[in-house]
C-alpha positions in Angstrom: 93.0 -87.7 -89.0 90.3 -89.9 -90.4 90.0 -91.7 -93.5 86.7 -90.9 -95.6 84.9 -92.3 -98.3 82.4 -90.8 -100.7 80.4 -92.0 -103.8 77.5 -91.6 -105.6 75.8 -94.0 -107.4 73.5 -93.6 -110.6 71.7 -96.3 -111.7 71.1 -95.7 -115.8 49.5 -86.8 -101.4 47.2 -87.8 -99.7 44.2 -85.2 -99.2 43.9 -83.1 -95.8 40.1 -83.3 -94.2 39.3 -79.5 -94.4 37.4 -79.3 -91.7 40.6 -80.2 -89.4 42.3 -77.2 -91.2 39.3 -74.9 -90.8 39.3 -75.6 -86.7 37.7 -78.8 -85.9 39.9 -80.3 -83.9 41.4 -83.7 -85.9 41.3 -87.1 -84.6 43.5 -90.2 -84.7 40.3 -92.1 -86.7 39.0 -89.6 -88.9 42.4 -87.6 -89.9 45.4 -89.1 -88.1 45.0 -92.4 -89.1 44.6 -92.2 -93.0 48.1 -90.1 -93.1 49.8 -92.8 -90.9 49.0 -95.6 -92.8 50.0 -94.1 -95.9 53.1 -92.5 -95.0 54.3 -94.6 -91.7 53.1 -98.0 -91.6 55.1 -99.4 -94.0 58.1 -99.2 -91.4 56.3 -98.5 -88.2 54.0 -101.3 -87.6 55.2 -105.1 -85.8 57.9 -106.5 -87.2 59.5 -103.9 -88.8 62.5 -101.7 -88.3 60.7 -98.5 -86.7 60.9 -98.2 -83.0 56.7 -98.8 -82.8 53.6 -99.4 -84.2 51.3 -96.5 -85.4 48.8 -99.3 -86.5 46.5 -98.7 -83.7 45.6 -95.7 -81.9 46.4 -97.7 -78.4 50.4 -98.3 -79.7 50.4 -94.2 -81.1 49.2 -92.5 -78.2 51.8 -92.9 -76.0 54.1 -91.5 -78.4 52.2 -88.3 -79.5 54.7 -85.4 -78.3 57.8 -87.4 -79.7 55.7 -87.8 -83.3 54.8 -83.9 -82.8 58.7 -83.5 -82.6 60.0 -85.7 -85.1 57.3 -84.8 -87.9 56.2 -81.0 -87.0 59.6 -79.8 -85.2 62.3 -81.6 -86.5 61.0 -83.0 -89.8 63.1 -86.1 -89.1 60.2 -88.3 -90.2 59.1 -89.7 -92.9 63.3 -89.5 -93.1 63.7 -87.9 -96.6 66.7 -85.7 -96.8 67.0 -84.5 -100.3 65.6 -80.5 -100.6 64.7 -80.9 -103.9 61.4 -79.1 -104.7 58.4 -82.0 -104.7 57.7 -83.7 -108.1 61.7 -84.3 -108.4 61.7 -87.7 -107.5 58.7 -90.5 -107.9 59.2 -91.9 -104.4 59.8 -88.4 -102.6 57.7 -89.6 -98.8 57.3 -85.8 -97.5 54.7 -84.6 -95.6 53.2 -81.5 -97.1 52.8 -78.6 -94.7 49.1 -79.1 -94.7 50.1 -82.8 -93.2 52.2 -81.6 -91.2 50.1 -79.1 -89.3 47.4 -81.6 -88.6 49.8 -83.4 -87.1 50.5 -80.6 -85.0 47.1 -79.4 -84.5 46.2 -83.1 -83.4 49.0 -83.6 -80.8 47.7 -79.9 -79.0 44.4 -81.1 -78.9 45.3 -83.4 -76.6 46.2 -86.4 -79.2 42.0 -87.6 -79.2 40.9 -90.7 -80.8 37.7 -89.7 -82.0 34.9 -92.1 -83.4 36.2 -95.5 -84.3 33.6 -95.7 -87.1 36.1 -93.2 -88.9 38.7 -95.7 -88.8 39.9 -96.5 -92.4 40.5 -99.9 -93.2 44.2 -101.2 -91.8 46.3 -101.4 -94.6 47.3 -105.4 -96.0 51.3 -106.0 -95.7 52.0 -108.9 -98.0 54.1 -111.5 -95.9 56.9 -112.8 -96.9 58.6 -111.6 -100.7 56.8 -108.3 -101.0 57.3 -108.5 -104.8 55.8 -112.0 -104.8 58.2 -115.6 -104.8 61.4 -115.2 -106.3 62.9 -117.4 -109.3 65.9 -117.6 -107.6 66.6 -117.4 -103.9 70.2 -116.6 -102.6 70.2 -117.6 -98.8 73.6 -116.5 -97.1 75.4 -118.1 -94.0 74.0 -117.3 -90.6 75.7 -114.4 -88.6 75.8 -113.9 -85.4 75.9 -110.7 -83.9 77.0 -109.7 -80.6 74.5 -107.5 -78.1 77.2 -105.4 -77.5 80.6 -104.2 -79.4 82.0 -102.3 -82.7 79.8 -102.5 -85.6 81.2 -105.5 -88.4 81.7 -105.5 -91.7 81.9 -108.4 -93.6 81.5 -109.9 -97.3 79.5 -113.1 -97.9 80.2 -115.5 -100.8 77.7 -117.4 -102.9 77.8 -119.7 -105.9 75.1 -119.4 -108.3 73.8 -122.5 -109.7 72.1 -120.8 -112.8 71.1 -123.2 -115.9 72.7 -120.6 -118.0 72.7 -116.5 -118.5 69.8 -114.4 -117.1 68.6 -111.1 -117.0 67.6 -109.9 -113.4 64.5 -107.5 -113.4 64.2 -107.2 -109.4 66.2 -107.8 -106.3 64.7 -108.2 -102.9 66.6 -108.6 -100.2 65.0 -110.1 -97.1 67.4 -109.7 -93.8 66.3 -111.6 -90.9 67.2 -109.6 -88.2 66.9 -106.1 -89.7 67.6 -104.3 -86.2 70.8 -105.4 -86.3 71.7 -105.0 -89.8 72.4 -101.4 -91.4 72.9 -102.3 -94.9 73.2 -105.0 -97.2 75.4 -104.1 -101.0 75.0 -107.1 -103.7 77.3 -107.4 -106.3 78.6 -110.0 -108.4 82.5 -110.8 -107.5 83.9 -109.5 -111.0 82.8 -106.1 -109.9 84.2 -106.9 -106.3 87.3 -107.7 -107.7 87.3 -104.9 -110.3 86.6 -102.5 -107.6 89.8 -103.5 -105.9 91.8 -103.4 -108.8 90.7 -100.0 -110.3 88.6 -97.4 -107.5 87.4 -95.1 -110.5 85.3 -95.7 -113.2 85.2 -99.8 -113.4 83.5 -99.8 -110.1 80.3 -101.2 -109.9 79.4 -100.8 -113.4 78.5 -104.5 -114.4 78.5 -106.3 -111.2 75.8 -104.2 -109.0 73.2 -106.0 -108.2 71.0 -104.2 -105.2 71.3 -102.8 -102.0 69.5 -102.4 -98.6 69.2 -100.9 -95.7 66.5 -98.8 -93.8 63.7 -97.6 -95.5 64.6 -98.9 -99.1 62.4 -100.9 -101.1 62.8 -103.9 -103.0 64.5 -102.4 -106.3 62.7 -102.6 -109.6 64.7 -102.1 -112.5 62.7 -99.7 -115.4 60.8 -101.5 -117.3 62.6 -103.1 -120.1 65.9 -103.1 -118.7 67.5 -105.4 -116.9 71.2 -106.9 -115.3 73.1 -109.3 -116.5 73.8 -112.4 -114.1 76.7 -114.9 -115.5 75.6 -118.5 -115.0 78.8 -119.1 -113.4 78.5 -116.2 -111.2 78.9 -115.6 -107.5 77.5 -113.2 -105.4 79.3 -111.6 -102.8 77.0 -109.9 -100.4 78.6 -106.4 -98.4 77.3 -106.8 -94.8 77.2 -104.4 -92.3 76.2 -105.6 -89.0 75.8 -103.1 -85.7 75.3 -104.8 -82.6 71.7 -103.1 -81.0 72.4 -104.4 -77.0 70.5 -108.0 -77.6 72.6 -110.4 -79.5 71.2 -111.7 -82.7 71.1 -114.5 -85.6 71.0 -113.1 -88.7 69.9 -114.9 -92.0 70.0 -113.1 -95.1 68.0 -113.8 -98.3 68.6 -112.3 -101.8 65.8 -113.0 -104.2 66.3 -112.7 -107.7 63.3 -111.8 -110.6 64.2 -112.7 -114.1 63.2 -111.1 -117.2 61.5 -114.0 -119.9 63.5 -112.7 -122.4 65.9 -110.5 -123.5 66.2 -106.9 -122.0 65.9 -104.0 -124.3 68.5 -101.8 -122.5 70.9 -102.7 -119.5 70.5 -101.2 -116.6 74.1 -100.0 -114.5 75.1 -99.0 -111.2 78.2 -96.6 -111.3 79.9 -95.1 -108.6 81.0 -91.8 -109.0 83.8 -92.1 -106.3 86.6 -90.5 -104.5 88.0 -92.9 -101.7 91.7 -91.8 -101.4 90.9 -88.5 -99.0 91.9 -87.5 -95.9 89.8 -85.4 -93.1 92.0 -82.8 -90.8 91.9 -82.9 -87.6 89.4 -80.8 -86.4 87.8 -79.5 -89.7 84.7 -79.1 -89.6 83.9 -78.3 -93.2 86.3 -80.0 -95.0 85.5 -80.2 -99.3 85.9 -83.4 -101.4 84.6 -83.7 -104.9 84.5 -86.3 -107.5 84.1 -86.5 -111.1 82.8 -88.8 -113.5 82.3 -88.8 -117.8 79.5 -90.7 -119.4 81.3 -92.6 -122.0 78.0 -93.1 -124.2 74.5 -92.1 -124.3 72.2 -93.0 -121.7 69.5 -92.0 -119.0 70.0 -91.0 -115.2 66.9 -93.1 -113.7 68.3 -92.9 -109.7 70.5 -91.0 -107.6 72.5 -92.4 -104.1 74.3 -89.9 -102.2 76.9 -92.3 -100.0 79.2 -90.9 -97.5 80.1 -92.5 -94.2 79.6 -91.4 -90.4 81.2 -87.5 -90.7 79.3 -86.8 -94.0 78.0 -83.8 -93.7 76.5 -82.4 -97.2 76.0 -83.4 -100.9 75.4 -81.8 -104.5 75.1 -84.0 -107.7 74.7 -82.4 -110.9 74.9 -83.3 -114.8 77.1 -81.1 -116.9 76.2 -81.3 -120.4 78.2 -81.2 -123.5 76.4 -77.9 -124.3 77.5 -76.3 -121.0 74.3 -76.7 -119.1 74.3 -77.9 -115.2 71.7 -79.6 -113.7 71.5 -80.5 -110.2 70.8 -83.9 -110.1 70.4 -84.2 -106.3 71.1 -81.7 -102.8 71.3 -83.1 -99.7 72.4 -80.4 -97.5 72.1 -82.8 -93.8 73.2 -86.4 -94.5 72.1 -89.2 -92.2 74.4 -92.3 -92.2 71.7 -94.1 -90.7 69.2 -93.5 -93.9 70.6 -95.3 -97.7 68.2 -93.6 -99.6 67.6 -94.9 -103.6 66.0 -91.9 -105.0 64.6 -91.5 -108.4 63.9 -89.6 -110.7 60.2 -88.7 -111.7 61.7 -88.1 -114.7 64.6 -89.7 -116.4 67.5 -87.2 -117.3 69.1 -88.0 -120.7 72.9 -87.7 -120.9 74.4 -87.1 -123.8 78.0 -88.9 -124.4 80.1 -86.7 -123.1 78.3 -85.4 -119.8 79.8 -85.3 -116.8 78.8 -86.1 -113.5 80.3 -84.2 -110.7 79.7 -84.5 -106.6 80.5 -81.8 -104.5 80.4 -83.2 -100.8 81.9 -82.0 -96.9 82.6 -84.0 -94.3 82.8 -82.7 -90.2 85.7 -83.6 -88.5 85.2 -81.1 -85.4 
């Protein structure tokens, strides 16, 4: 038998050379390079948490047939795993298929460099705070992780020193040893203790204040809203370390942006939640849903599917108080390994009244 957890939390391209489609072969300068730096550097360049660089065409080549698998084959990379048509979601990081077949086109031609006077500029990665020096920087203990053993999970506490109540506008959270940590969950400990007091819908509503692992960005709340942080607050950081076969230190920074004055709306993180289930042996298909009513008006700005390692499939939709069903989100192959944030192009208005529901399986077999 094994215990399961699901939630979902709602928080209230670049032009193909047509020549390389017509039948010139592509190259790495001219055609290769452009897509890679838009869609693969950010990740996939030193220091950061993709396996190599793609900066170069000395650190790519190498690993031609395993891109040709991963982005033409597989369509594992750039990882996006909602199926929602394109234009759904502001930050959707798909390949089209034109993108995709240059890749493919590139690889069988034997993966050639081409003129270096094609190259595009390398792309500047700010160093340090990608959103620029926070006003208030949380920096948790030092963890050390083994190189080998189960994965840990762990909460870290820390007292605010605020002068007095503020709004946060951004979060960025900064681990130091990101191939070692898998995701990082901020909240403030009311909502901690509110979530173990009450697993429906208390949780996460006031307390939320960003997450991270693979992938994700520093989050930006919509403009003009905001989350309230207590002066008297603590933080109590959700860690989740998994040992990678070299041991590791890691140091983990929260920085904190905050709004000059008051917000116009507040910004909330609610899980829609179910974490009293229990998997059959052996099922390989096994349903769980989850339900949730919007107790005022507001607007759906971002959608997280969450399930843990045997996730299998998810379906959000909106249920309106006029009996229409949107679906908010469809994720028919969940990763574990990818916490996605994704959000809306366009914000969905929900009436008071509407109700959220998940539909999700999990694969015991």
């Amino acid at each position: 038998m094994n215990l399961g957890r699901l939630s979902a939390w709602i928080i209230a391209g670049l032009a193909v050379a047509p020549a390389a489609l017509a039948g010139d072969k592509p190259t790495f300068s001219k055609d290769i390079a452009p897509l890679f730096y838009k869609n693969c550097v950010a990740c996939h360049r030193a220091g950061e948490i993709g396996p190599m660089s793609l900066m170069t065409y000395e650190e790519t080549r190498p690993w031609a047939k395993s891109i040709q698998k991963a982005v033409v084959q597989e369509k594992k990379m750039p990882p996006w795993h909602s199926v929602d048509p394109k234009g759904t979601f502001a930050n959707d990081r798909r390949l089209t298929d034109d993108q995709i077949a240059l890749v493919d086109q590139w690889v069988k031609a034997g993966a050639p460099e081409g003129d270096k006077a094609d190259m595009p500029p390398a792309p500047v990665f700010k160093e340090g705070w990608l959103l620029g020096e926070p006003d208030y920087v949380i920096e948790l203990e030092p963890f050390s992780v083994a190189a080998d053993g189960p994965d840990q999970f762990m909460n870290l506490f820390a007292k605010l020193d605020l002068p007095e109540d503020k709004w946060v506008t951004a979060v960025e959270i900064r681990p130091s040893s990101r191939k070692v940590v898998h995701h990082v969950i901020a909240l403030t400990e009311g909502s901690m203790k509110a979530n173990q007091e009450n697993q429906t819908n208390a949780v996460g509503i006031n307390g939320w204040l960003a997450g991270w692992a693979a992938g994700t960005q520093p989050q930006e709340f919509t403009k003009g809203t905001g989350r309230l942080l207590k002066k008297d607050e603590a933080v109590i950081a959700n860690m989740h370390y998994h040992p990678n076969g070299e041991a590791a230190t890691d140091t983990t920074k929260i920085g904190l942006h905050f709004a000059d004055k008051p917000v116009e709306r507040e910004s909330r993180n609610q899980w829609v939640v179910n974490a009293t289930f229990k998997i059959p042996a052996g099922d390989g298909n096994h349903e769980v849903t989850s339900t949730y009513t919007v107790p005022e008006d507001s607007e759906i700005l971002t959608v997280t599917p969450h399930m843990h390692f045997r996730g299998k499939d998810m379906i959000i939709s909106a249920v309106f108080p006029d009996g229409r069903t949107q679906t908010l989100i469809n994720v028919p192959k969940y990763d574990f390994n990818w916490q996605t944030i994704y959000e809306l192009a366009k914000p969905v208005h929900a009436p008071k009244g509407t109700r959220i529901d998940v539909l999700a399986h999990f694969d015991n077999s």
